[in-house]
N, C-alpha and C positions, 0 to 999 in steps of 0.2 A: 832613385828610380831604377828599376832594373834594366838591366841592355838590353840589345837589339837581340840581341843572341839568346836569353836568357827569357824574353816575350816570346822567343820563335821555339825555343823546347819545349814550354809549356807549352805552348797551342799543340806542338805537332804530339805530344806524350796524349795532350787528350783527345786527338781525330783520333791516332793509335786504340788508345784505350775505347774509345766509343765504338772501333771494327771490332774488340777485343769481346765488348761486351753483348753485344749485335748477334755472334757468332756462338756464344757460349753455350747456349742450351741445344745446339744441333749435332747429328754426331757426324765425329770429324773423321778422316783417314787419318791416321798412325802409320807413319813409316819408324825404323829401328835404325839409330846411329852406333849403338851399341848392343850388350844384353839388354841394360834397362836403361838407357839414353832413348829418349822418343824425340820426334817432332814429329807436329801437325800441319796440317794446309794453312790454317790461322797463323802460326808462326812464321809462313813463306809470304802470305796475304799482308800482313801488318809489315814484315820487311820490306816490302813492294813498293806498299805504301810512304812508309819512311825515306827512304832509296831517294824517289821521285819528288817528294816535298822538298827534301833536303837539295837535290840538284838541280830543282827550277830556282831556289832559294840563292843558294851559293854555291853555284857552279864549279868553281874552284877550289874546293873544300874536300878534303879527305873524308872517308868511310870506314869504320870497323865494326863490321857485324858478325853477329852468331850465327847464321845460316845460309852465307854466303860470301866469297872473297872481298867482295863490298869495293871501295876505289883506295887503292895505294896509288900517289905518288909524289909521295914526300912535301906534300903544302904543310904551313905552321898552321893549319885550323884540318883539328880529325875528330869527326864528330862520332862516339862512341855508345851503338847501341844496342840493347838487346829489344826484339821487339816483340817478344812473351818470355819474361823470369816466370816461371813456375809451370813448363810445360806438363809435366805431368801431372797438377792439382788441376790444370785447364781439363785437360782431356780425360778425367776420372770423373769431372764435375762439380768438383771441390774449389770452390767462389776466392782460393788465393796465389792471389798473381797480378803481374802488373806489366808498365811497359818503362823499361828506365831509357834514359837518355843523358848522355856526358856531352860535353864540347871541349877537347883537349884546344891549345893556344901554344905554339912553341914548348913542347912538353910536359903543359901546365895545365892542370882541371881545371875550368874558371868557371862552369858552371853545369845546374844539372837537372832534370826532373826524373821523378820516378811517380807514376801514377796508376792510382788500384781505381780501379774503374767501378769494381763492386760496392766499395763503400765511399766512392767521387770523392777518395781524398787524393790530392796533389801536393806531394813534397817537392820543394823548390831549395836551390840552394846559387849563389853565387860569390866566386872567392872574397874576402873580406866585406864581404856584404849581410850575413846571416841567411841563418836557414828558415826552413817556414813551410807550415803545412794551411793549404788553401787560404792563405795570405796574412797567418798568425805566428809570431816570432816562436821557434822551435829553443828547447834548452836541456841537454842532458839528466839524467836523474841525480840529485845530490846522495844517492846510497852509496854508504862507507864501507861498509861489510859483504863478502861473498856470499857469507852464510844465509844472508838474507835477499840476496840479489835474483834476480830474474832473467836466465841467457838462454841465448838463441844460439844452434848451429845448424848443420847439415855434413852428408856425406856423398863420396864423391862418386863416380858411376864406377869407377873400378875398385868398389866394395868390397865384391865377390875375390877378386884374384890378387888384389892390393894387399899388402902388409901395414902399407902406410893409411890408414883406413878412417882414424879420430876413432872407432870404437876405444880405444884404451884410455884417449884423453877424454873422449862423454861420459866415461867411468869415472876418470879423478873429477871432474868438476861435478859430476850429478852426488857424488858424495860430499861435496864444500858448498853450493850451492841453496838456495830456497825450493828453484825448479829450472827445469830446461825446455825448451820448446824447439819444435824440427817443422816448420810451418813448409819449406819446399820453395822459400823465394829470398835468395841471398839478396836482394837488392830493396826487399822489403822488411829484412831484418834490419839490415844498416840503416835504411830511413826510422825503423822503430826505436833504433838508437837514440838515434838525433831527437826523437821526440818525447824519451823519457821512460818509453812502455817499453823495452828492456834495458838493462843496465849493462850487459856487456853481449856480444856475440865474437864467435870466432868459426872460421871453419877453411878446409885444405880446398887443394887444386883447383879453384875459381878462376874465370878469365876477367879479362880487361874489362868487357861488357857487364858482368856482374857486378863489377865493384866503383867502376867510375863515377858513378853518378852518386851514389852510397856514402864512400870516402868522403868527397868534399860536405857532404850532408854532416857528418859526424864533427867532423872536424869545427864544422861554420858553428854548431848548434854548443859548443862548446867541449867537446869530446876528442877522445885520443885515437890514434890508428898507427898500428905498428905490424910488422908478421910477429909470429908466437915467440920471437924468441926477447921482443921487445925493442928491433930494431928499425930504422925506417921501412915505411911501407911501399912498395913502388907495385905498378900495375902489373910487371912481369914476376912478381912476387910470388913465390910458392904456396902462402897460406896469408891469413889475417886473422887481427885478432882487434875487436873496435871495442870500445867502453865510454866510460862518460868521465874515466878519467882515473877516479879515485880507487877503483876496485882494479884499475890494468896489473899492479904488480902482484895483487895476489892471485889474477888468471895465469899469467905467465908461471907464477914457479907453479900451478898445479901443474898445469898441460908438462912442463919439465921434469916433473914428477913419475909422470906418466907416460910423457915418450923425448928421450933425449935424442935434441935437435944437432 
């Protein structure tokens, strides 16, 4: 049976999702966090929301959000969330995006949702428990070969002025690879992990909230998660690199290939 905890991300990913989807077809204001870093009203709206559910809920509970200080003070329960991965495919109008949500435990993922409101699927995960999309057991893809593989990444908002950019490593892999995709939602690549429909994703400078809920997804569904260099992955981690397993060593030496770490 899932936890308490683990009923109450689900539920609250899909009120999120449901303001998410409610919202989509109207046009939003755009404010600029960077050159091409956006957020929208809907990203502050769905925070809002989250914030409130979470603090009538468990009061005592830590916060860490993307678009606002959210509640530090040092409790063993920090619930980690983004509450629109794929701002800019929201506000272009482009239907990919989702809302993820972690619950860290003494510095430990124990569980997670991430949910696309567009196509009401719900990825669910909780530690040693398996992963699951709308209440069906999740499992890596069994592909052996790069050459044949299907990966996901993305780049990071300081593209433009960054040296450290993955343009060099989307080059070694798009040459070893099948194909690559650049969908605009780290947190709905890692769940696509977990569910077989790509076989490896990696990509740089991601935060906490992008990847928490993802990670343990990957991991539950039988899959690997390290940064690029193939070392443990931790949430302060500069990069990640997630697979289903069998194809992680031959991501690693391309990306090494490509840009030594």
């Amino acid at each position: 049976m899932p936890s308490e905890h683990m009923i109450f991300a689900e539920s609250l990913a899909r009120e999120a999702g449901k303001l998410l989807k409610d919202e989509f077809a109207k046009e939003h204001r755009i404010d600029f966090k960077g050159a091409i870093n956006i957020v929208t009203e809907v990203d502050c709206l769905s925070e809002q929301l989250l914030i409130q559910r979470i603090r009538q809920r468990f009061p005592r509970h830590d916060i860490m959000t993307e678009e606002s200080a959210g509640i530090q003070t040092g409790a063993a329960f920090r619930w980690i969330i983004d509450p629109l991965d794929g701002t800019t495919n929201y506000a272009h109008g482009y239907p990919v995006f989702c809302v993820s949500i972690g619950l860290e435990i003494a510095g430990v993922i124990q569980c997670g949702a991430i949910f696309n409101p567009i196509s009401d699927e719900m990825f669910t995960a909780e530690k040693d428990s398996g992963a699951f999309l709308n209440g069906a057991l999740l499992r890596v893809s069994k592909m052996r070969e790069l050459s044949q593989s299907l990966l996901a990444t993305g780049f990071p908002y300081d593209i433009r002025e960054s040296e450290e950019n993955n343009i060099d490593n989307f080059i070694a892999l798009a040459k070893k690879a099948q194909a690559i995709r650049r969908a605009g939602s780290a947190a709905l690549d890692l769940a696509y992990v977990a569910a077989g429909r790509f076989d490896g994703f990696w990509e740089l400078k991601l935060s906490p909230w992008d990847t928490a809920a993802g990670w343990l997804m990957v991991r539950e569904a039988g899959g690997m998660v390290t940064d690029l260099r193939g070392d443990s992955y931790e949430l302060a981690s500069p990069h990640i690199l997630a697979s289903n397993g069998t194809i992680h060593r031959q991501m690693i030496e391309a990306i090494a290939s490509a840009m030594p770490l």
